[in-house]
C-alpha positions in Angstrom: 15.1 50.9 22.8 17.6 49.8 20.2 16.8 47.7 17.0 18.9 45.6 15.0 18.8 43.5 11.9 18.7 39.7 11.4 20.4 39.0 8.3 20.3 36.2 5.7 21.7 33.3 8.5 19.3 34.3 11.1 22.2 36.0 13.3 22.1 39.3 15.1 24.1 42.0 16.1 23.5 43.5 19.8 24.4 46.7 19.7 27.7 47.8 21.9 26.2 49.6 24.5 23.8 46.9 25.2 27.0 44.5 25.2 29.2 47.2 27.3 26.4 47.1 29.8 26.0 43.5 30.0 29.5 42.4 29.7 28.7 40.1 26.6 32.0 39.7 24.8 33.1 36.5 22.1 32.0 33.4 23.2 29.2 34.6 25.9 26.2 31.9 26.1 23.1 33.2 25.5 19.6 31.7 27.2 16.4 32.1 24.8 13.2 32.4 26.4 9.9 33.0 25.1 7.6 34.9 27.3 4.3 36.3 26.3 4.7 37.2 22.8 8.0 38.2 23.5 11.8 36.7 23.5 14.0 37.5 26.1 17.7 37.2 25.5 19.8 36.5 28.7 23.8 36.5 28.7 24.4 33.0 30.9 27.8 34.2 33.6 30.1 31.1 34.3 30.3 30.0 37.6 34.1 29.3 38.5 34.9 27.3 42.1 36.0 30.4 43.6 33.1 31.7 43.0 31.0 29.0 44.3 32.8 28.6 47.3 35.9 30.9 48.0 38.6 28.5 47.0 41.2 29.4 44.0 43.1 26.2 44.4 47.0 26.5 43.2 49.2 23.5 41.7 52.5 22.7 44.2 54.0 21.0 41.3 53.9 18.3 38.9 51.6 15.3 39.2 52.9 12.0 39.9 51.8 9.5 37.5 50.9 5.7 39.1 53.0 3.3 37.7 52.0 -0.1 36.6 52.1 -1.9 39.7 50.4 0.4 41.4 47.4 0.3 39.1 47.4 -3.6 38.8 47.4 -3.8 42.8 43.9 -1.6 42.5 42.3 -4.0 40.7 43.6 -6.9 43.0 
């Protein structure tokens, strides 16, 4: 088990091989929860759309903006 220190700002440092092993880098969420007389730290992973459902969906070039007719025949 590995210990660490909270300093002056309440902020700790998890040690690197707990980090390595977890794949927490800069910017990782972490979920708090209390359980038992104990807190458990989870790293939360970001779910991208090709991970939800297979599709990595690639720009064919550059948008085409609606001009102002366009937008005043929406509303009607």
């Amino acid at each position: 088990m590995e210990e660490t220190i909270v300093d002056t700002e309440g902020r700790i440092k998890i040690p690197e091989s707990v980090r390595k092993r977890w794949e927490i880098k800069e910017g990782t969420v972490i979920h708090f929860e209390e359980k038992d007389n104990e807190i458990l730290l989870k790293p939360v992973k970001k779910v991208s759309l090709k991970d939800l459902c297979g599709l990595s969906p690639k720009r064919t070039g550059k948008p085409k903006w609606a001009t102002t007719e366009e937008i005043k025949s929406i509303w009607g």
